[in-house]
N, CA, C and O atoms as a GROMACS GRO file, in nm:
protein
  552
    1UNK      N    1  11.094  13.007   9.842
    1UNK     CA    2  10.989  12.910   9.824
    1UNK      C    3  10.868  12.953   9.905
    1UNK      O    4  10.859  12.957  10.028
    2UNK      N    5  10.780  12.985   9.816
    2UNK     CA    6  10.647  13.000   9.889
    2UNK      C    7  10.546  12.896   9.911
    2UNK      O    8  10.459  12.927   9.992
    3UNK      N    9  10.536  12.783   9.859
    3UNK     CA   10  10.448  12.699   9.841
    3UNK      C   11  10.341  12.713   9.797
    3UNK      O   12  10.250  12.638   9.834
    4UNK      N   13  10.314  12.848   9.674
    4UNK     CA   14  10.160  12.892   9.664
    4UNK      C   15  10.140  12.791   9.529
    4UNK      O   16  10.021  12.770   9.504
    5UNK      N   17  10.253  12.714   9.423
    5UNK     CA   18  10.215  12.686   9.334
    5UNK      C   19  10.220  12.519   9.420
    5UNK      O   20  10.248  12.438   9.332
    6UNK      N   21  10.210  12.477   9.499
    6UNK     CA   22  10.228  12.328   9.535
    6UNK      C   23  10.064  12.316   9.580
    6UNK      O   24   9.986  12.380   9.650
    7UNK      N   25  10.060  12.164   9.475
    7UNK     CA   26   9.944  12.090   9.498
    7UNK      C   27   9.916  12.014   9.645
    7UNK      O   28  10.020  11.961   9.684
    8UNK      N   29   9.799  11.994   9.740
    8UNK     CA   30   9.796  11.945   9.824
    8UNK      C   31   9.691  11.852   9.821
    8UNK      O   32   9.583  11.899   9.786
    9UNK      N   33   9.696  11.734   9.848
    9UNK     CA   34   9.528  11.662   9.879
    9UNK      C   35   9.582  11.572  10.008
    9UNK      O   36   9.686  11.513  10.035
   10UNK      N   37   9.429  11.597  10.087
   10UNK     CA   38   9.401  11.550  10.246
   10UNK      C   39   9.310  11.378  10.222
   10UNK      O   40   9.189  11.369  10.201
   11UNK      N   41   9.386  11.283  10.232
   11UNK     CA   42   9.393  11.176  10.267
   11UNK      C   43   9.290  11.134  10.364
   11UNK      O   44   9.290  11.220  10.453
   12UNK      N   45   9.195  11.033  10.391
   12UNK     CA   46   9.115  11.009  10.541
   12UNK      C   47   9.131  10.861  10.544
   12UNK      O   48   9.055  10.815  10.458
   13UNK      N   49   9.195  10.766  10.605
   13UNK     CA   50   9.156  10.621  10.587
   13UNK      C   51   9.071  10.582  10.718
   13UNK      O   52   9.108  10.545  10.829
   14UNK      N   53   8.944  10.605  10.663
   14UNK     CA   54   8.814  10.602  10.831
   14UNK      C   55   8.850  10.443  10.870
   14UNK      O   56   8.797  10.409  10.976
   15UNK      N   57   8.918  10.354  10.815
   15UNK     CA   58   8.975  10.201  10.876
   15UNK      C   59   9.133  10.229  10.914
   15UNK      O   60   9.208  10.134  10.938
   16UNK      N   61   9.163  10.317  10.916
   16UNK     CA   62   9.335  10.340  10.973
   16UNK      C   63   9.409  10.297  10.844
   16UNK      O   64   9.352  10.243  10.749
   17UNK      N   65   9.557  10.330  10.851
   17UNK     CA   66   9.661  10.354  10.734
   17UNK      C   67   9.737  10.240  10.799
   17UNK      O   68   9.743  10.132  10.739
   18UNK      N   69   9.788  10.253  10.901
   18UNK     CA   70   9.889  10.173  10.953
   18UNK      C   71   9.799  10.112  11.068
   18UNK      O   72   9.763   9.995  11.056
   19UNK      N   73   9.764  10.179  11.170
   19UNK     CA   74   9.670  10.120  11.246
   19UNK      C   75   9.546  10.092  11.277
   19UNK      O   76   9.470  10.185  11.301
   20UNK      N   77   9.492   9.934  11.283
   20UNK     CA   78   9.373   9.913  11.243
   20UNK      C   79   9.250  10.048  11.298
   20UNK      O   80   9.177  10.113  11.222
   21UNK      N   81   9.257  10.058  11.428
   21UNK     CA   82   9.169  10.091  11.495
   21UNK      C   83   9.180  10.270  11.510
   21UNK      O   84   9.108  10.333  11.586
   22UNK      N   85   9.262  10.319  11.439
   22UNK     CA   86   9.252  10.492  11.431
   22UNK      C   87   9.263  10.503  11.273
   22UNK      O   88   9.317  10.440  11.182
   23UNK      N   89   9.174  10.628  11.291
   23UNK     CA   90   9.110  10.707  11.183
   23UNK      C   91   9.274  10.788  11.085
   23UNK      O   92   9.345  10.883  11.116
   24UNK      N   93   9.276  10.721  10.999
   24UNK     CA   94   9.452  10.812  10.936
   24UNK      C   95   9.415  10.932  10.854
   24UNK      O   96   9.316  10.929  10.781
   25UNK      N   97   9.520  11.076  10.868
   25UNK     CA   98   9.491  11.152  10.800
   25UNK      C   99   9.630  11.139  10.738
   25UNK      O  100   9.712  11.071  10.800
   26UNK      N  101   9.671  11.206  10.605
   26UNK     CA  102   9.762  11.206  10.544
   26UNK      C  103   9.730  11.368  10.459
   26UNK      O  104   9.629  11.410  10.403
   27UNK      N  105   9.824  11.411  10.474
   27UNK     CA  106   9.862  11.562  10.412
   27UNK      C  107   9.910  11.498  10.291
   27UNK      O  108   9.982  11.402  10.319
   28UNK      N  109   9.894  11.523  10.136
   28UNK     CA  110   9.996  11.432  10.046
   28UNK      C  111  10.014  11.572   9.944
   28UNK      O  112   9.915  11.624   9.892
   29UNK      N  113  10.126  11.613   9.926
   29UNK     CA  114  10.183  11.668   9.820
   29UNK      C  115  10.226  11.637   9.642
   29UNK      O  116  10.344  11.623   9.606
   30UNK      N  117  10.134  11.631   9.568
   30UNK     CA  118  10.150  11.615   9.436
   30UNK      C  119  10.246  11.638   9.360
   30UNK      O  120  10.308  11.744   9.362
   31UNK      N  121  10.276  11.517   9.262
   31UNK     CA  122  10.400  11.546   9.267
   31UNK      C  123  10.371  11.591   9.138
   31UNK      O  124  10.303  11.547   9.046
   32UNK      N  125  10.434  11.683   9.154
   32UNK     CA  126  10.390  11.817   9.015
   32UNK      C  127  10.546  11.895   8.983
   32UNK      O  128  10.598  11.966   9.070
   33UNK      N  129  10.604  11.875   8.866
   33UNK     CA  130  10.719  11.950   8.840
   33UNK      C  131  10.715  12.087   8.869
   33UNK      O  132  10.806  12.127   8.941
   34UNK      N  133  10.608  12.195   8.817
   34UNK     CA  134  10.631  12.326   8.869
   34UNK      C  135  10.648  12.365   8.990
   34UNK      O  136  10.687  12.481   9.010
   35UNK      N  137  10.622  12.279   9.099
   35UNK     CA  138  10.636  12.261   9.231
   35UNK      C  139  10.775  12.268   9.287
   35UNK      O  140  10.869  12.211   9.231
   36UNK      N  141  10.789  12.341   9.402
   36UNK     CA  142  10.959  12.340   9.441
   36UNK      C  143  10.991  12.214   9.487
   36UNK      O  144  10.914  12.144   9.553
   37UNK      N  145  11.135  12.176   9.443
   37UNK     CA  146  11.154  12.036   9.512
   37UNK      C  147  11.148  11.994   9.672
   37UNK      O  148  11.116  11.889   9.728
   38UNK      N  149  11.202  12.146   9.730
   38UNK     CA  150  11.240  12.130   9.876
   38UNK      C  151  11.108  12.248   9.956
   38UNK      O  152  11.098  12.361   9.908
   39UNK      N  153  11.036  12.217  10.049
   39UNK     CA  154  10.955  12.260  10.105
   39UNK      C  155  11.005  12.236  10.191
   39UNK      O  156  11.093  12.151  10.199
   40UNK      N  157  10.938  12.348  10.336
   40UNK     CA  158  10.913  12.344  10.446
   40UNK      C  159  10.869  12.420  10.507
   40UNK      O  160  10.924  12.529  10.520
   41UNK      N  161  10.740  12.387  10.575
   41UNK     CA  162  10.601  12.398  10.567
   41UNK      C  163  10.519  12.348  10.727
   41UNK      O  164  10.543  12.232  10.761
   42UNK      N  165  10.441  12.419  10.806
   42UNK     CA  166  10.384  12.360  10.907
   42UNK      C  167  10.272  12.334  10.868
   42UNK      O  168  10.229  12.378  10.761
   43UNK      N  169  10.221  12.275  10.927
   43UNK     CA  170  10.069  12.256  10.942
   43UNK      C  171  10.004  12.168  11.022
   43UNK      O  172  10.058  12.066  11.062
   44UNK      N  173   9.876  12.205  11.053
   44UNK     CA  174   9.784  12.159  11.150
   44UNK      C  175   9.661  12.130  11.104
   44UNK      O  176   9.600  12.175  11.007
   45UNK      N  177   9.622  12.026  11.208
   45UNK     CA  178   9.496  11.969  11.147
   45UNK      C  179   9.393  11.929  11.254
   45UNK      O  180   9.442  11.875  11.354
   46UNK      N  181   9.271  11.944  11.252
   46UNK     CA  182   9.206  11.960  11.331
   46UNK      C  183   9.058  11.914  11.329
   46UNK      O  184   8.982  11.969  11.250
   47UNK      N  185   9.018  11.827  11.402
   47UNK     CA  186   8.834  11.791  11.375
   47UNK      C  187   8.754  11.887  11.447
   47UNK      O  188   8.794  11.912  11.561
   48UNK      N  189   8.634  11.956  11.400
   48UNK     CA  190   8.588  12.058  11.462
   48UNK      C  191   8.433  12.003  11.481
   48UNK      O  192   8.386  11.925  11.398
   49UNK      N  193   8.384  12.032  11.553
   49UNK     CA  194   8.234  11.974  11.564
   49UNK      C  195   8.128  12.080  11.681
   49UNK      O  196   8.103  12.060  11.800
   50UNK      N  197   8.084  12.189  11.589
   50UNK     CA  198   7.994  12.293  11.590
   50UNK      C  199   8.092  12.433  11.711
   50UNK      O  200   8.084  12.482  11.824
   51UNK      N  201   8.164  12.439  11.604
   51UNK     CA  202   8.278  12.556  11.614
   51UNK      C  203   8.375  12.507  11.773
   51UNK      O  204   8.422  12.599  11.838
   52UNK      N  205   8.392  12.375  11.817
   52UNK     CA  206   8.491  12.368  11.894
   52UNK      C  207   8.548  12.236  11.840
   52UNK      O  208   8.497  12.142  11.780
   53UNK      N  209   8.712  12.272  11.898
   53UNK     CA  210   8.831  12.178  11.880
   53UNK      C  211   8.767  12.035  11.925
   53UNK      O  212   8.713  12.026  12.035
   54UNK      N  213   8.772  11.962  11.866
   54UNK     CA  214   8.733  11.759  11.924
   54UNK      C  215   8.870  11.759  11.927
   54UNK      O  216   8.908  11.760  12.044
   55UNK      N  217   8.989  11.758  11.827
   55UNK     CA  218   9.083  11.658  11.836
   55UNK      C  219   9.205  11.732  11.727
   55UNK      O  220   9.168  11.760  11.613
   56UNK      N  221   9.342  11.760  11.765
   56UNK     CA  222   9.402  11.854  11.685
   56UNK      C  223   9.558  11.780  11.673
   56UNK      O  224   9.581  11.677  11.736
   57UNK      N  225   9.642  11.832  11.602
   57UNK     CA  226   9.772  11.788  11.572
   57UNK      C  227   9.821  11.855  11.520
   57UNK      O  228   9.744  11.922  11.451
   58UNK      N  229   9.986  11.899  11.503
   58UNK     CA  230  10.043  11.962  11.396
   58UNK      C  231  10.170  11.860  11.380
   58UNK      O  232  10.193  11.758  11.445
   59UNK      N  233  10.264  11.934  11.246
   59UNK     CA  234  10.343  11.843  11.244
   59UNK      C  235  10.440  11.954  11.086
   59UNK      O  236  10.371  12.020  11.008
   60UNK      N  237  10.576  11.948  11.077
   60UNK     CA  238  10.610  12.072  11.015
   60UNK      C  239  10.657  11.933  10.863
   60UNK      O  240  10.718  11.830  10.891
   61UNK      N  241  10.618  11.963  10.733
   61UNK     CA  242  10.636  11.942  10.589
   61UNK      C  243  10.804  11.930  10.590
   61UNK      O  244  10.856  12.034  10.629
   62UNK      N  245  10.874  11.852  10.563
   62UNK     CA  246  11.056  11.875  10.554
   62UNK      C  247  11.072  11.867  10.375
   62UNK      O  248  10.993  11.826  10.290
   63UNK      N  249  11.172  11.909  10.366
   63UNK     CA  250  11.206  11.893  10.223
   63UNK      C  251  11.200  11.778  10.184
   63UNK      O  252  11.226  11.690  10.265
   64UNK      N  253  11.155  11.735  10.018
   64UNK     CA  254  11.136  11.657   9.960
   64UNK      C  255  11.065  11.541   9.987
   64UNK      O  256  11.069  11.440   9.916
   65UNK      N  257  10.975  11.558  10.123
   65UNK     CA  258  10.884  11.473  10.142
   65UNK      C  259  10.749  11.543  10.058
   65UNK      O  260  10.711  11.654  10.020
   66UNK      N  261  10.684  11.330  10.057
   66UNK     CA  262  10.588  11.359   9.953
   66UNK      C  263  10.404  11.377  10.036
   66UNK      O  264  10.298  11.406   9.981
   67UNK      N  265  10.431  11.348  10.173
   67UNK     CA  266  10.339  11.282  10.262
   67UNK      C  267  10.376  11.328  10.412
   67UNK      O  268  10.496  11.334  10.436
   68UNK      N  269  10.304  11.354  10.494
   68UNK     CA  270  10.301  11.348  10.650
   68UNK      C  271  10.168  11.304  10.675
   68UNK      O  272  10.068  11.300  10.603
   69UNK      N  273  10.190  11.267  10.806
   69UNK     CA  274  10.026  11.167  10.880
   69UNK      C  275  10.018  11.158  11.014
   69UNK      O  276  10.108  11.172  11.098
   70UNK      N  277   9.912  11.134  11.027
   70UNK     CA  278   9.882  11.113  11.133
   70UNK      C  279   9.794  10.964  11.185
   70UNK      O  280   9.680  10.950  11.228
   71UNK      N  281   9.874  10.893  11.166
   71UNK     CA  282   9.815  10.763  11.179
   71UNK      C  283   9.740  10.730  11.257
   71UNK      O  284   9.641  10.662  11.229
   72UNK      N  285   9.774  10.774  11.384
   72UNK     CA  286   9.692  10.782  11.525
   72UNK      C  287   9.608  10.889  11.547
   72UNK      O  288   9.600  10.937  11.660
   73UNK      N  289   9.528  10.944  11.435
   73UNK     CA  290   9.507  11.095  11.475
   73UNK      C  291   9.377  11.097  11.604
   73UNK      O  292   9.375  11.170  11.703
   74UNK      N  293   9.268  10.982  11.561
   74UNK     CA  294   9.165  10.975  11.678
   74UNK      C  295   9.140  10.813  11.648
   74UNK      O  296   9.190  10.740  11.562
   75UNK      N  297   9.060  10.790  11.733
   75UNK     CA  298   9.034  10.652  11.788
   75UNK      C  299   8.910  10.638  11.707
   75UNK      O  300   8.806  10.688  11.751
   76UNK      N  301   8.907  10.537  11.523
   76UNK     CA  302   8.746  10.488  11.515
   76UNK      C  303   8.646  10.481  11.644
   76UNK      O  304   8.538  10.539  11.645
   77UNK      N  305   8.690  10.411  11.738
   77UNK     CA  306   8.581  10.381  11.865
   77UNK      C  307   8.548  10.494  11.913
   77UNK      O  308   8.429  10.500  11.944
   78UNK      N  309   8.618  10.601  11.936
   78UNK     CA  310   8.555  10.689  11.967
   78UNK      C  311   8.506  10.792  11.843
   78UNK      O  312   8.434  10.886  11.878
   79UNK      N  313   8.527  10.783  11.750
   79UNK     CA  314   8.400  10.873  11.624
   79UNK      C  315   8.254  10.787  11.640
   79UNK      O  316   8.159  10.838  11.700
   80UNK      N  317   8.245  10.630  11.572
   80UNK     CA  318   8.167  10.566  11.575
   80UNK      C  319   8.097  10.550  11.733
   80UNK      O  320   7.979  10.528  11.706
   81UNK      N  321   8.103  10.550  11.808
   81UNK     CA  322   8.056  10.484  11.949
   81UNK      C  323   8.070  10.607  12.046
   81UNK      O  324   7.998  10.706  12.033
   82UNK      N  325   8.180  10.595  12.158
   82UNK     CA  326   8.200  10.650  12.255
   82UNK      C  327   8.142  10.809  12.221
   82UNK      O  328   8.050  10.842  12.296
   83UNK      N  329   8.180  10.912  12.119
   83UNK     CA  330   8.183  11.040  12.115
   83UNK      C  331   8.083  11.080  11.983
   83UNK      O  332   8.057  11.197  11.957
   84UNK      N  333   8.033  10.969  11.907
   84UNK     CA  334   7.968  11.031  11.806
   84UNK      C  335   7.863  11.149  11.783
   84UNK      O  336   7.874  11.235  11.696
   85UNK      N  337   7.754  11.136  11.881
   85UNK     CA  338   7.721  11.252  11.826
   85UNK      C  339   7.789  11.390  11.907
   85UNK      O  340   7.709  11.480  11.932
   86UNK      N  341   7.947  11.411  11.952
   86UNK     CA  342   7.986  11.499  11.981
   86UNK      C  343   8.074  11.527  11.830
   86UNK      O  344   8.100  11.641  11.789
   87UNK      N  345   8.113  11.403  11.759
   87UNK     CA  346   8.220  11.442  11.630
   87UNK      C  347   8.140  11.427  11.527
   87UNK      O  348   8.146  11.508  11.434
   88UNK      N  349   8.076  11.348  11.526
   88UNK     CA  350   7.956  11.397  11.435
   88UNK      C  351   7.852  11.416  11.418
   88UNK      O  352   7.758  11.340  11.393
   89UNK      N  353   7.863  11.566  11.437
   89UNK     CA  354   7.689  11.607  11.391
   89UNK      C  355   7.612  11.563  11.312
   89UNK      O  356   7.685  11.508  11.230
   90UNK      N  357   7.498  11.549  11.278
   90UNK     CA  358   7.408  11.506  11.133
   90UNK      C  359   7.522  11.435  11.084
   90UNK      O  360   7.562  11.465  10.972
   91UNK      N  361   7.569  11.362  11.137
   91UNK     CA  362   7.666  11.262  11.082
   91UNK      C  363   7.771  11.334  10.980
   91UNK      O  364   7.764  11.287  10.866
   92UNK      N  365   7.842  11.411  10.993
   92UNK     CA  366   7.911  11.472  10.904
   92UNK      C  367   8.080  11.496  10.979
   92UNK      O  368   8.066  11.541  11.092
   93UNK      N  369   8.200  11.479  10.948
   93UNK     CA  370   8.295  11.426  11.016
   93UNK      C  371   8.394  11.574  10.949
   93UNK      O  372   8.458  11.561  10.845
   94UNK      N  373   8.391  11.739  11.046
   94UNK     CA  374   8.481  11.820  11.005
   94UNK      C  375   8.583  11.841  11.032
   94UNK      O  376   8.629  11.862  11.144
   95UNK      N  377   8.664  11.836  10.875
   95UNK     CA  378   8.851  11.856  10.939
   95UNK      C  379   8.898  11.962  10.885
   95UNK      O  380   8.901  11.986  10.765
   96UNK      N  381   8.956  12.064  11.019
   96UNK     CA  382   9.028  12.151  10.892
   96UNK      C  383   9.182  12.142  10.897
   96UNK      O  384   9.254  12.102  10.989
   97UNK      N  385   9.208  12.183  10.787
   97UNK     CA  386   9.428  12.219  10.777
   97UNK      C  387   9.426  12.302  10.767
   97UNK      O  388   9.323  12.353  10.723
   98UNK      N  389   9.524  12.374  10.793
   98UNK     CA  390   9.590  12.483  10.775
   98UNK      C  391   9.743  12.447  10.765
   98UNK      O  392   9.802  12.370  10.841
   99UNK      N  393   9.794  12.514  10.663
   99UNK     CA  394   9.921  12.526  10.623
   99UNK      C  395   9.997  12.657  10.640
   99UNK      O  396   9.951  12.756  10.584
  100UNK      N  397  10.104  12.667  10.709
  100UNK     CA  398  10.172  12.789  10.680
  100UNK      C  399  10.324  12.773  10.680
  100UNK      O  400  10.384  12.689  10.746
  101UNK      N  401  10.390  12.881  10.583
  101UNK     CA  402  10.479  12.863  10.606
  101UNK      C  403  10.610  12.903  10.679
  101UNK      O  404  10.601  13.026  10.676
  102UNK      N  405  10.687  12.885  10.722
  102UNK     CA  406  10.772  12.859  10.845
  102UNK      C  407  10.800  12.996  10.882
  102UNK      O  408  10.875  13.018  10.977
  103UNK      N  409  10.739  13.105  10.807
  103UNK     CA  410  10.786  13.216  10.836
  103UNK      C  411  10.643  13.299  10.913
  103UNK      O  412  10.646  13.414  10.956
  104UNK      N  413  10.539  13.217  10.915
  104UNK     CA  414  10.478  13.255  10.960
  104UNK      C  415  10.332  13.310  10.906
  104UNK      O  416  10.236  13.361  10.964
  105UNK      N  417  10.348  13.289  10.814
  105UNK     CA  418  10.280  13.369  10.705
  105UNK      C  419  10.182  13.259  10.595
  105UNK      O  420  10.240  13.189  10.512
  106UNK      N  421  10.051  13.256  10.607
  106UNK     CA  422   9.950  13.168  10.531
  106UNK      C  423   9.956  13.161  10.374
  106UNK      O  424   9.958  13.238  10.278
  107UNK      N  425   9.960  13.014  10.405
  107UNK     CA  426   9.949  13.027  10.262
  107UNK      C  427   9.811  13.069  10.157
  107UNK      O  428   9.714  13.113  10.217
  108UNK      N  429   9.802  13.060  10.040
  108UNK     CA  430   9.646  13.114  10.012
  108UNK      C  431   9.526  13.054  10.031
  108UNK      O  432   9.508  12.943   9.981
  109UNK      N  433   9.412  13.122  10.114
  109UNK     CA  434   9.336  13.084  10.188
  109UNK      C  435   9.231  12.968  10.061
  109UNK      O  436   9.270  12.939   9.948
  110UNK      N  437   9.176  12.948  10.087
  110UNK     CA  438   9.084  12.833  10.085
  110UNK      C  439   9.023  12.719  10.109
  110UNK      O  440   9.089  12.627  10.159
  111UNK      N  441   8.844  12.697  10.069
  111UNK     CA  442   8.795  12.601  10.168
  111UNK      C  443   8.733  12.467  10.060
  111UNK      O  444   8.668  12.497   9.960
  112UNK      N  445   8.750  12.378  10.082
  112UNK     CA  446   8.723  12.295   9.998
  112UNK      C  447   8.631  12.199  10.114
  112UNK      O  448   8.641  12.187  10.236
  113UNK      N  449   8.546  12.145  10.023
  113UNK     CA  450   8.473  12.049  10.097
  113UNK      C  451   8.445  11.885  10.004
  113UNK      O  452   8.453  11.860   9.884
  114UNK      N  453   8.423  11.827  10.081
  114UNK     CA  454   8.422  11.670   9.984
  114UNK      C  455   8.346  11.587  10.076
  114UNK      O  456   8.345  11.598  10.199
  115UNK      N  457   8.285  11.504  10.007
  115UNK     CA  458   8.154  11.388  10.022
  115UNK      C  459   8.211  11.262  10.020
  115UNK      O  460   8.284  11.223   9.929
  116UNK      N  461   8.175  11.184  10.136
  116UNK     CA  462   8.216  11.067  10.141
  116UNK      C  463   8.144  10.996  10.199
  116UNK      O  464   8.138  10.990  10.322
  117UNK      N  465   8.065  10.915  10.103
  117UNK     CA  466   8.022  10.806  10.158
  117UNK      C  467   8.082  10.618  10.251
  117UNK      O  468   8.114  10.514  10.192
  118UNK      N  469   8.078  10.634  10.348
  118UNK     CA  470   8.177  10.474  10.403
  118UNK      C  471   8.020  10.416  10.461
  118UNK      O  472   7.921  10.451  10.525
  119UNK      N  473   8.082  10.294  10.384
  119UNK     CA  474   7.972  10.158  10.364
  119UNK      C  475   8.033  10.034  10.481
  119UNK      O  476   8.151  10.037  10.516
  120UNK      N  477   7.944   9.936  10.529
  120UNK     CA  478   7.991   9.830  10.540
  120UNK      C  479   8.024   9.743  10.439
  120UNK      O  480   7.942   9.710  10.354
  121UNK      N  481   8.107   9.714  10.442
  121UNK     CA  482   8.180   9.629  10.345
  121UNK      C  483   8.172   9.433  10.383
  121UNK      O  484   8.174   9.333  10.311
  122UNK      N  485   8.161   9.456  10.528
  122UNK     CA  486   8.140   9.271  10.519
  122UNK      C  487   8.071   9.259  10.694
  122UNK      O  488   8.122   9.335  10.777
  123UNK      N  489   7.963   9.166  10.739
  123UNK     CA  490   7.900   9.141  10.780
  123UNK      C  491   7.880   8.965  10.775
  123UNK      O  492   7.863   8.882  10.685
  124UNK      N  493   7.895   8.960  10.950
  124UNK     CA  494   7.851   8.831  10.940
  124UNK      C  495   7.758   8.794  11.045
  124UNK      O  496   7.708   8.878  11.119
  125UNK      N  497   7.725   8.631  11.055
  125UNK     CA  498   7.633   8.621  11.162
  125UNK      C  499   7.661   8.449  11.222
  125UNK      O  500   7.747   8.367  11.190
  126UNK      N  501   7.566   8.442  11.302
  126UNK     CA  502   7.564   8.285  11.343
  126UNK      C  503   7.436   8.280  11.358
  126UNK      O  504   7.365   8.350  11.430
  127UNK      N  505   7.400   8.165  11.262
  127UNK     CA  506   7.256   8.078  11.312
  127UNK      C  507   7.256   7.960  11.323
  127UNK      O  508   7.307   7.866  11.264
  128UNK      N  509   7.172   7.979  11.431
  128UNK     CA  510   7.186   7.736  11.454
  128UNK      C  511   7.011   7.734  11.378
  128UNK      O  512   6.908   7.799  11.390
  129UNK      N  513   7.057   7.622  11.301
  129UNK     CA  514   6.953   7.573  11.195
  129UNK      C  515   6.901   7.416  11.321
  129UNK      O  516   6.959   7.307  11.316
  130UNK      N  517   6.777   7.450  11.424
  130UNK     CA  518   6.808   7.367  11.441
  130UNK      C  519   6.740   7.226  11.351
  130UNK      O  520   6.718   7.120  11.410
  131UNK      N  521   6.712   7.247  11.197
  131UNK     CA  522   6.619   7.118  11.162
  131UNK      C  523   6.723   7.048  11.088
  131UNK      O  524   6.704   6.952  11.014
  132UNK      N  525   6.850   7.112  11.116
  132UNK     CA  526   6.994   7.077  11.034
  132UNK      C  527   7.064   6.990  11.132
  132UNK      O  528   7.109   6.880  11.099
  133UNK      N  529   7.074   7.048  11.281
  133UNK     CA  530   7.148   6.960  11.367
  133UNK      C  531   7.074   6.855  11.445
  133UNK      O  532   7.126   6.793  11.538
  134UNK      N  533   6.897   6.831  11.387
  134UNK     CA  534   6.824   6.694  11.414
  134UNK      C  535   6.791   6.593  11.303
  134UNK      O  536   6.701   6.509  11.300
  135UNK      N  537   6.903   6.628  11.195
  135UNK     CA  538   6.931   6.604  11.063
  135UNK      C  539   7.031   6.447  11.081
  135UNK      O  540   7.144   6.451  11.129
  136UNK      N  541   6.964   6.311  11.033
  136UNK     CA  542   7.049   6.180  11.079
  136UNK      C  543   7.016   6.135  10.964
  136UNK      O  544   6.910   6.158  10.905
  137UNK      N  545   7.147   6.038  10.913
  137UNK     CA  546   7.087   5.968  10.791
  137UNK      C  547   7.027   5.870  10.816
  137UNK      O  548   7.012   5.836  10.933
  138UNK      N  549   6.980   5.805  10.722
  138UNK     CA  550   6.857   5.713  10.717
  138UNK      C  551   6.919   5.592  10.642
  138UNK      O  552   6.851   5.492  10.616
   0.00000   0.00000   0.00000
C-alpha cells in the first residue's frame, strides 16, 4: 500500500469541531473504492507564518479510518487577538501537511491552495431608548 491513489481533503472549522474556542483541523480520507481499505500513514501539520513554525502537530492515519484531527490544534483567541498579526499576515491563515508513509518515504508532492472567506454570522448590541423608558400611559 502506497497511498498514491488515496484521496485526501484538509478540513478547517475556524469555530472549533468539538471545541468551541480552538480552531479544528481534520485530515479526511475519501471514501473512494480504488483506494486501499487499510492505510497507515503519518502526517503532520503545521501553521507557518513568513517561513517559521507558529504551531505544529503530527499524528499517524491507522487502518480503515476515515478522519484524524486535531481539535485543539490552536486557540481562536490567539489567531484572532493575542498573535494575529504573527499568524496572520495580510490576513491570510498558512497550513501545511505533509503525509508520509510509515516507511519513510513521501508521498507525491503537491501544493494546493484554497480561499476562504469567514464572515460574522450574528452580532448583537444593547441600547437604552431612553424616550421608551419615559414612556407612561395616559
Amino acid at each position: 500500500m502506497n497511498g498514491k491513489d488515496t484521496k485526501w481533503k484538509l478540513r478547517i472549522y475556524p469555530r472549533g469541531s468539538c471545541i468551541a474556542d480552538c480552531i479544528g483541523l481534520f485530515l479526511c480520507r475519501e471514501n473512494d473504492v480504488e483506494c486501499p481499505e487499510n492505510i497507515d500513514l503519518n502526517f503532520k501539520m503545521k501553521i507557518v507564518s513568513e517561513n517559521k513554525i507558529v504551531q505544529s502537530g503530527n499524528s499517524i492515519f491507522k487502518t480503515k479510518e476515515m478522519a484524524r484531527d486535531f481539535p485543539m490544534f490552536i486557540k481562536t483567541e490567539d489567531v484572532i487577538i493575542n498573535r494575529r498579526s504573527e499568524i496572520l499576515p495580510q490576513d491570510v491563515l498558512t497550513i501545511h501537511c505533509t503525509i508520509r508513509r510509515n516507511d519513510g518515504k513521501d508521498i507525491e508532492a503537491g501544493q494546493f491552495n484554497a480561499l476562504t472567506d469567514i464572515k460574522v454570522t450574528r452580532r448583537s448590541f444593547v441600547w437604552e431608548n431612553k424616550r421608551l423608558l419615559q414612556f407612561e400611559d395616559k
